[in-house]
GUKELUM-358155 format. One record per residue: x, y, z of N, C-alpha, C, O in turn; residue in one letter. Coordinates in steps of 0.05 Angstrom, whole numbers, plus 32768, in hexadecimal, padded with zeros to 4 digits. Last residue first. Example, Ala and Ser with C-alpha at 12.3 -4.5 7.8 and 13.67 -1.06 7.14 Angstrom:
81017FD3808E81117FEB808F81028001809D810C801780A1S/81087F8E809C80F67FA6809C81087FBE809C811D7FBE80A9A/
END
This chain:
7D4D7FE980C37D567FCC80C37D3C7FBB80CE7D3E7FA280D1X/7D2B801180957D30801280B67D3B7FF480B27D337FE8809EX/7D31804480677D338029806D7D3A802580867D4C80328090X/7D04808A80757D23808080707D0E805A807A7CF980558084X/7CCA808C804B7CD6808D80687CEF808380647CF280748051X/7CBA80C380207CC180A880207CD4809F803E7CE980AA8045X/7CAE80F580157CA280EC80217CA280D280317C9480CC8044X/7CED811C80177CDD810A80017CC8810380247CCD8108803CX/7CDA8166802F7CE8815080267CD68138801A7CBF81398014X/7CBC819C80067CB9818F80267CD1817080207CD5816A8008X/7CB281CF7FEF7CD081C47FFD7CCC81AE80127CD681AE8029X/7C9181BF7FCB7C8481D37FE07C9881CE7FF67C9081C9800DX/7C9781807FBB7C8681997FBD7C8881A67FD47C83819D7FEAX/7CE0816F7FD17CBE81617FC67CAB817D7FBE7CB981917FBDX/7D27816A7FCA7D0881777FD47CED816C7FC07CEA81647FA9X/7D5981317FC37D4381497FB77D25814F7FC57D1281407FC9X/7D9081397FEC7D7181297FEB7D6881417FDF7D6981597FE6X/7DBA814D7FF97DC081477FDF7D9E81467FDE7D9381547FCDX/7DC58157802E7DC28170801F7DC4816C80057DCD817E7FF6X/7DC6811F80407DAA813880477DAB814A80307D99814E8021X/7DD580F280047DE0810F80267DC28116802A7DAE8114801CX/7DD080B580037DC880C880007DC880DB801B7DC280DA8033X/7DED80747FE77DE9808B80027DE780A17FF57DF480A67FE1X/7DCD80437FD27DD980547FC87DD1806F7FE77DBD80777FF3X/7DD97FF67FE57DC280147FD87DD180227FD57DE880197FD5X/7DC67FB67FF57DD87FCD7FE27DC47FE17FDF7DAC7FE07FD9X/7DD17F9380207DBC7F9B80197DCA7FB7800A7DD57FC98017X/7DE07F4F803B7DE37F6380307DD37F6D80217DC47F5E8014X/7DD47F1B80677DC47F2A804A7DCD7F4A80497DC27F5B8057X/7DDE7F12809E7DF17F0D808C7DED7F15806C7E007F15805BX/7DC97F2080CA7DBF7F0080BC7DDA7EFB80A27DE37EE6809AX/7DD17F5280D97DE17F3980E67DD97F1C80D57DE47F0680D8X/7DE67F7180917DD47F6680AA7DE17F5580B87DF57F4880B1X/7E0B7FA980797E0C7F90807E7DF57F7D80917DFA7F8480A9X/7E017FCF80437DF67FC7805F7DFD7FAA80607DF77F988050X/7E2A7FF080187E217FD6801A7E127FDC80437E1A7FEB8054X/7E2180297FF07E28801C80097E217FFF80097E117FF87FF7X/7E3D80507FB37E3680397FBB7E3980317FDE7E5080327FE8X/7E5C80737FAC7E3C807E7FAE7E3880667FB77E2A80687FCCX/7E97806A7FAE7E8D80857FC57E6A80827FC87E5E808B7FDCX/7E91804B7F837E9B803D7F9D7E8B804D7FB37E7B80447FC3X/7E87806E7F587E7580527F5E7E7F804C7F7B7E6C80477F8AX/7EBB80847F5C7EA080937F5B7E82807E7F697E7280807F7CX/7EDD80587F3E7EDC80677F5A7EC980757F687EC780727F80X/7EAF80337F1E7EC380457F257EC280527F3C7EAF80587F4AX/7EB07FEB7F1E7EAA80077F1B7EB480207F237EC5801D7F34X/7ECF7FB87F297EBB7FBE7F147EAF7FD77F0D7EA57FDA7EF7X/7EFC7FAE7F537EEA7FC57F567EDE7FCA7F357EE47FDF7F2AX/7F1C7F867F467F0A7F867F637EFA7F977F5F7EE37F927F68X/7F317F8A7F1F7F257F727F1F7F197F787F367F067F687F3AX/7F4F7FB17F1D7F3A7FB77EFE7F2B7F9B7F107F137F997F0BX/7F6F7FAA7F467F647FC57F4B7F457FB77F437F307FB47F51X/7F947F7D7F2C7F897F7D7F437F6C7F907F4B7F577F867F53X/7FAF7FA67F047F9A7F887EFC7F8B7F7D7F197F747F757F17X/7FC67FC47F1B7FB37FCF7F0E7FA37FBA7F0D7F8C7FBB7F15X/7FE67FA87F3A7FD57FB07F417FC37FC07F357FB17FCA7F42X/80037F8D7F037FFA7F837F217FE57F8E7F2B7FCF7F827F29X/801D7FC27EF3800B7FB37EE37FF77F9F7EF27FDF7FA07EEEX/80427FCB7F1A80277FE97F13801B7FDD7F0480067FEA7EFFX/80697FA87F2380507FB27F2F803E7FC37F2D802C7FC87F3CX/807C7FAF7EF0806C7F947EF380597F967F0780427F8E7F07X/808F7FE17EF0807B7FD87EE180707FC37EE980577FC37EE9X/80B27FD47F1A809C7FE97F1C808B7FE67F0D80747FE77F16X/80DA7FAE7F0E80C87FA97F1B80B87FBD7F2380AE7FB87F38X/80F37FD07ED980DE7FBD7ED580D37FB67EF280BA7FB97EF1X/810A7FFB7F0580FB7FFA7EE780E57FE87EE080CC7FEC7EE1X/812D7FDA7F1C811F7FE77F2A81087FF17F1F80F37FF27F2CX/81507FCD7EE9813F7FAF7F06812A7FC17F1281147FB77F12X/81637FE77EE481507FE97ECC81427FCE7EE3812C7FC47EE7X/817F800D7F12816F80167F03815B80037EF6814380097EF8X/81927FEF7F4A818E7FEC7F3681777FFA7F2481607FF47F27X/817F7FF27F7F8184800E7F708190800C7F5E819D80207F57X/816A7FB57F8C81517FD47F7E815E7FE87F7D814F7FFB7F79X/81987F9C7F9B818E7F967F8181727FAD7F7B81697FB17F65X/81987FBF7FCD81AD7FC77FC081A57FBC7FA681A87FCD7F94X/81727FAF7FEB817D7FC87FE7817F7FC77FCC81707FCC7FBAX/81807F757FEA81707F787FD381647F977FD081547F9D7FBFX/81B07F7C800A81AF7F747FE581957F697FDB81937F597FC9X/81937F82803981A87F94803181B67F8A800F81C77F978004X/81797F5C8044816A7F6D803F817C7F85802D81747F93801BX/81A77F3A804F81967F2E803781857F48802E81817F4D8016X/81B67F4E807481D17F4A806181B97F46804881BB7F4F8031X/81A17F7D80A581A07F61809781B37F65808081BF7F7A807BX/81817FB280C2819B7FA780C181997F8980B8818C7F7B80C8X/81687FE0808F815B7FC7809881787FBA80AB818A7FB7809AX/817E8004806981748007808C81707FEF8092817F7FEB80A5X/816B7FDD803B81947FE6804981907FF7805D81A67FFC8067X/81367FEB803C81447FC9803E815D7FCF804681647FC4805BX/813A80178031812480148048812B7FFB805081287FF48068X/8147801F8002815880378014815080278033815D802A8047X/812380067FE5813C7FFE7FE4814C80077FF481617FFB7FF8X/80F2802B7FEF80F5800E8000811380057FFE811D7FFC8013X/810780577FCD810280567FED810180397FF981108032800CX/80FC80437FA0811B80517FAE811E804C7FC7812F80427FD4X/80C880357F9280E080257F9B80FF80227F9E811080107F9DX/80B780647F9780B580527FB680BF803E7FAE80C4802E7FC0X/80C380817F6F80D9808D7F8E80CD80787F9B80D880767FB1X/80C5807A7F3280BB80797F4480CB80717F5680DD80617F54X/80A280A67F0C80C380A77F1880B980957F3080A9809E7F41X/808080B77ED7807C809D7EE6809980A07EF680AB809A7EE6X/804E80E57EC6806580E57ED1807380CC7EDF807280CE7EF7X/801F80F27E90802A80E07EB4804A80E07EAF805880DD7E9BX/7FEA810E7E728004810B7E7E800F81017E93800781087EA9X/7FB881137E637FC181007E6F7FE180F77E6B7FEC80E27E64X/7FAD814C7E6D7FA4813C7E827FAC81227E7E7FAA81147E92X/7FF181737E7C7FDD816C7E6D7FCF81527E807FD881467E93X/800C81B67E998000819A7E997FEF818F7E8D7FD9819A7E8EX/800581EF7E95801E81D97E82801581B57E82801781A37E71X/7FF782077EB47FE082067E9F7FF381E67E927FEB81D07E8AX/800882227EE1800A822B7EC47FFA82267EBB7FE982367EB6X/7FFA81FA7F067FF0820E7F0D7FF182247EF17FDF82337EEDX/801181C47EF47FEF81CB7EF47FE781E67EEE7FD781ED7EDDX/804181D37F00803E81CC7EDA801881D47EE0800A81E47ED3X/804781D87F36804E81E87F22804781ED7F03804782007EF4X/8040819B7F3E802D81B47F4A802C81CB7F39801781D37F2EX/806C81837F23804881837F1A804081937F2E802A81987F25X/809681977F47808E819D7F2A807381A37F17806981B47F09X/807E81857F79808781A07F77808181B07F54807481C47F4CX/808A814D7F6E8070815F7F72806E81777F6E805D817F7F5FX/80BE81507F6080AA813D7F55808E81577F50808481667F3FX/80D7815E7F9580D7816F7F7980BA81677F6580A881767F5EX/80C681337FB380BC814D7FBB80C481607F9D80B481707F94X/80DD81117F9580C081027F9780AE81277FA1809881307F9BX/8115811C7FA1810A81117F8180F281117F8C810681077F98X/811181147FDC811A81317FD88112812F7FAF810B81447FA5X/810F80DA7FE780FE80F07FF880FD810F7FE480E9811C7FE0X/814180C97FCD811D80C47FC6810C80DB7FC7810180EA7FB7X/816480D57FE8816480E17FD0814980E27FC9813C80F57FC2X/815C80C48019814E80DA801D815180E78004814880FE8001X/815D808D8016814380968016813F80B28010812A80BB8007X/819680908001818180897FF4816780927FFB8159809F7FEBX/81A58098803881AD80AE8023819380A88005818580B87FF9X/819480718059818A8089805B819180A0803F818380B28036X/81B38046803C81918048803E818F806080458185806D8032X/81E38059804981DC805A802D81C1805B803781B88072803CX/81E1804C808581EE8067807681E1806F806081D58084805EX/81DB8011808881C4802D809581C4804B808381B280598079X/82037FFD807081E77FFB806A81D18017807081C180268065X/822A800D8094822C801C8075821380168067820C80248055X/82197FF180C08220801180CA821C801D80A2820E802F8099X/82257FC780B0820C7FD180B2820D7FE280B282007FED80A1X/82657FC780A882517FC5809582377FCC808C822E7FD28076X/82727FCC80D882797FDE80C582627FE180AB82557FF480A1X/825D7F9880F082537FB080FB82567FC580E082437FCE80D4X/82867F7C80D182647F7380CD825E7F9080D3825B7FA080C1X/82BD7F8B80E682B27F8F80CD82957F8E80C0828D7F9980ACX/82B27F7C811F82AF7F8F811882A67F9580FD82907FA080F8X/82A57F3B811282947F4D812D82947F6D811882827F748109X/82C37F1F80E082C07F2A80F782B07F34810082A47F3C80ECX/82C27EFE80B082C57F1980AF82C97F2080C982DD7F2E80C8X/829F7ECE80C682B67ECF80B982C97EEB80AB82DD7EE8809CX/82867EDF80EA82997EC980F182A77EC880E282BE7EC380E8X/82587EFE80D582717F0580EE82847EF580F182987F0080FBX/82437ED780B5825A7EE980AB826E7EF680B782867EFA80B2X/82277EBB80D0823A7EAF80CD824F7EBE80B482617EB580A7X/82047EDF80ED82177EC7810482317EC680EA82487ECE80EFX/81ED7EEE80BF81FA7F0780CE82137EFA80E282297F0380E6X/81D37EBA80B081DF7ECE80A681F87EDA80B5820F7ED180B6X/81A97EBE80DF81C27EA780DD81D87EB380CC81EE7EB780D6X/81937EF680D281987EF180EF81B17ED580F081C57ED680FEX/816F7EE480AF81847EFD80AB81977EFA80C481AF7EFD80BFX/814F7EB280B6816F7EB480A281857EC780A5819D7EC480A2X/81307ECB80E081477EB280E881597EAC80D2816F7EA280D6X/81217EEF80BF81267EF780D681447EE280DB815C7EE580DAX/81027ED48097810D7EDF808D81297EEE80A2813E7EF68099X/80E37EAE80B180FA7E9D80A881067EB7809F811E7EB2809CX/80C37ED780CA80CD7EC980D580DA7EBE80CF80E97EB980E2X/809F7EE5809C80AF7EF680A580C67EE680B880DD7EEB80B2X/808F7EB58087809E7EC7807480AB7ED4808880C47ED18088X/80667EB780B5807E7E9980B2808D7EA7809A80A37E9B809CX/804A7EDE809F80587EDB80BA80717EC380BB80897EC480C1X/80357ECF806F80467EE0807180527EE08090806A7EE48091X/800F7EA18070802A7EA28069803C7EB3806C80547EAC806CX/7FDB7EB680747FE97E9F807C80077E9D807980127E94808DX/7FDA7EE9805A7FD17EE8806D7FE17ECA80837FED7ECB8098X/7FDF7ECA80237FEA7EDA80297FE87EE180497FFE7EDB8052X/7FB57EAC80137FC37EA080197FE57EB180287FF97EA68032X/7F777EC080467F877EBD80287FA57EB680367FAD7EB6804DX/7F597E8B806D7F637EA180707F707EA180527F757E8C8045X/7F157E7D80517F357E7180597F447E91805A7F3E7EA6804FX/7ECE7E5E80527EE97E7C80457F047E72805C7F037E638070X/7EAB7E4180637EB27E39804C7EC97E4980437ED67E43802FX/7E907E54808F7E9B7E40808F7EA87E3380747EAE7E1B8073X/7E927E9C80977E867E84808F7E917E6F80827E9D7E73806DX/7EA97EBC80CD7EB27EB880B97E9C7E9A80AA7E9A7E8580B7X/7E957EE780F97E957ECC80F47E917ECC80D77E7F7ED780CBX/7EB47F1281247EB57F1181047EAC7EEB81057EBA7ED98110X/7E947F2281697EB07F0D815F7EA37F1281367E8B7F158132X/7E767F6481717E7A7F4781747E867F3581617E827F3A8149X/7E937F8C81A17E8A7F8381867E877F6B81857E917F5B8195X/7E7F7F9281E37E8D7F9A81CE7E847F9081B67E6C7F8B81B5X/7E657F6482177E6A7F85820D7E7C7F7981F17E847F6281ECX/7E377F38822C7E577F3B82227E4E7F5682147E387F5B8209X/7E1B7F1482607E187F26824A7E347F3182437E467F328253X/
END
């Protein structure tokens, strides 16, 4: 007899995504480049001067992140402020966007030569610009395609899963939501038993 959960069986027809597959062997050539790299700059610059270098990676990344850090806390600060007046409209947006300050601050921490210019190609303003949009378009289009309904829909909606594998959709209901019957008594109707 065996304890714990039991093993995810995947049906014979689904594939790991392609992402999932690949990104490890991503990470790994990315390791063994930064790493030959690093061999063969020391060599030609030197031991020390390389060191200097990272040492000036780290530096900036931090100064970067923590410009981020400190724009993203005003940020808020502001629109907290604008709410509490009144000043804020509803569809007003504010688009600054600090996370990809921050990853750029987060790559020149990184110690690597490669990670450390593509730092440095995101504190480029209008580079840093357009790839925000492209990603806020991305995943919007991502979002609109998985989730057909609204957020709202997500929270009311449950799925049951069975061991056979037949899903069974309904709508969850609180205790303190369930409407009373005559004479306060609850519904009459027996809860769904598996």
């Amino acid at each position: 007899m065996t304890t714990g959960t039991p093993p995810r069986n995947r049906p014979a027809g689904t594939r790991r995504s392609r992402v999932r597959t690949l990104l490890p062997l991503g990470v790994a050539a990315w390791v063994v480049l930064e790493i030959w790299l690093l061999t063969v700059v020391a060599g030609a610059v030197g031991g020390f001067t390389l060191f200097l270098l990272l040492v000036a990676g780290v530096v900036l990344g931090a100064v970067v992140i923590k410009a981020a850090g400190r724009r993203a806390f005003q940020n808020l600060s502001e629109t907290l402020q604008r709410q509490q007046t009144g000043t804020l409209e509803a569809g007003e947006q504010r688009r600054q966007g600090n996370g990809l300050l921050m990853l750029a601050g987060l790559l020149l921490i990184i110690p690597g030569l490669i990670s450390d210019a593509l730092g440095l190609l995101l504190l480029v303003p209008p580079l840093r610009a357009a790839l925000s949009r492209y990603t806020e378009r991305t995943i919007e289009r991502r979002v609109s395609a998985a989730t057909p309904g609204t957020l709202g829909d997500a929270f009311q909606q449950a799925r049951m899963h069975r061991p056979d594998g037949t899903v069974i959709q309904g709508e969850v209901i609180r205790e303190d939501e369930r409407p009373q019957g005559h004479g306060g008594e609850a519904d009459p109707r027996p809860p769904i038993m598996p």
